[in-house]
N, C-alpha and C positions, 0 to 999 in steps of 0.2 A: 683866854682859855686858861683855865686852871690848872696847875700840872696834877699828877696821879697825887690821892694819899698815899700811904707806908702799905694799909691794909689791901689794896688795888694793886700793888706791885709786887706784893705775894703771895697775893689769889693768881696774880698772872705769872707767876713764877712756878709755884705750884702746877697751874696748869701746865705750863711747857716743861714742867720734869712729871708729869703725868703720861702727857705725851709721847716724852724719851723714853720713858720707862716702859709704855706699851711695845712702842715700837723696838724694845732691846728684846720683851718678853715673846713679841709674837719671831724675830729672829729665832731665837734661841730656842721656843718650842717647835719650829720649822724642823733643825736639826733636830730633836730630842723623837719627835717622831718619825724621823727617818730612821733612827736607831732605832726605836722603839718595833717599825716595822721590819726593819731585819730582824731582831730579835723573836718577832711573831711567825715570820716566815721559816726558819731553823727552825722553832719547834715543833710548827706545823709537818713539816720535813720528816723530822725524829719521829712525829709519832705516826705518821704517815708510810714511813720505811719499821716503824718497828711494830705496825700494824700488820703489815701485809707479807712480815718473813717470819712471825714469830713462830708462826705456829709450823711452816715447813721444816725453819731451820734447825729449832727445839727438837721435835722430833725424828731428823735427819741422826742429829747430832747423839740423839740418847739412843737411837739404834747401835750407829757407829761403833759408841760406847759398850755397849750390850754384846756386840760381833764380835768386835775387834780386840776389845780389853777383856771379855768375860765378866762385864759388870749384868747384874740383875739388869732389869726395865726398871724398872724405880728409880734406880742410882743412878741409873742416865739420864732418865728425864728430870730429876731432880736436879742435878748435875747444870744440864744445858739451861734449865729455868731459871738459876741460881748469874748464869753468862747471861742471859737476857737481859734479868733487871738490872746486872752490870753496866750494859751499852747502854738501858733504857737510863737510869741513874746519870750517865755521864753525859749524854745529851740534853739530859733537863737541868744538868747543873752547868752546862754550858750558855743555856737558852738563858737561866735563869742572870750568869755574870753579866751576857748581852743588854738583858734589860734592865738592871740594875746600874750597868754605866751609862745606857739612856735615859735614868732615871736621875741620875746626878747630874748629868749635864742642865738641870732646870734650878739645882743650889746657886749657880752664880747668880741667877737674874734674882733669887730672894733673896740673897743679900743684900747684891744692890739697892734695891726697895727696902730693905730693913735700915740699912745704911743713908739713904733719900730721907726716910720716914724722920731718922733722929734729927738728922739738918734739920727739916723742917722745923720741929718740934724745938732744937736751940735757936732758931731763926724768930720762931712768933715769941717765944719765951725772951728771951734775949736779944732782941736784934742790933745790937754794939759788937757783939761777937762772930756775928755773921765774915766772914771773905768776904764775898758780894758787897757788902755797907761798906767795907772796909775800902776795897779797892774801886769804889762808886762812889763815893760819897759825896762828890759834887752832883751827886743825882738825888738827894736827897735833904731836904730844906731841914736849915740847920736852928731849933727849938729857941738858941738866943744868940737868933742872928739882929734883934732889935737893942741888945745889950753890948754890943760892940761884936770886933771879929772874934771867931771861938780860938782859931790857929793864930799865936804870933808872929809880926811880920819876920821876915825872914825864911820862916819853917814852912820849904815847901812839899814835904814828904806827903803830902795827898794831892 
């Protein structure tokens, strides 16, 4: 039996950091859509609650105002419109942080891949500079091993 070539042991390398790397990305998008879904549920919520008070509380309020203060109807309603889009504004910039940190939680796994990709990339380009060759290298037939040993005797640092 022949053993693997070079080319064969980093197609199969490759593939089991293909592998890894699905299996970090399907993790991590796990998490990211769980945030993702809270962050859709609160805003469902907001506009849900500011659906169905706007128009009581607005008008509640520009009376009040109208009664109580001596403002016109205008002033009041204008007034209370003006606290609407307030709340409404603060719950969608709430929604909006929500999903935005669910949405970073998915930067780690591309780096990691951006970071995998370059390995590779000094791995086929250069493979003397690899870790892997480095600390394997007895897994790896040595080009002038028919011209004597490469390592001098003595030097067992591999």
């Amino acid at each position: 039996m022949q053993p693997d070539s070079g080319f064969k042991r980093v197609i199969r390398d490759v593939a089991d950091l293909f592998d890894l790397q699905v299996q970090l990305f399907t993790l991590d998008s796990r998490d990211a859509m769980r945030q993702i879904g809270i962050a859709l549920v609160v805003t469902l919520l907001a506009t849900c609650i500011f659906m169905t008070t706007l128009t009581g509380s607005l008008f509640t309020g520009a009376w009040a105002l109208h009664e109580y203060a001596g403002w016109t109807m205008a002033q009041g309603v204008g007034t209370m419109c003006l606290v609407g889009l307030a709340l409404t504004l603060g719950a969608a910039g709430y929604a909006y942080r929500l999903l935005v940190r669910a949405l970073a939680s998915l930067d780690e796994p591309k780096r990691e891949l951006v970071e995998n990709l370059r390995w590779l990339k000094a791995v086929i380009v250069e493979p003397n500079t690899s870790a892997r060759n480095q600390l394997r290298r007895d897994s790896f037939q040595d080009p002038y091993a028919s011209a004597g040993p490469s390592i001098p005797p003595g030097d067992n640092r591999f």
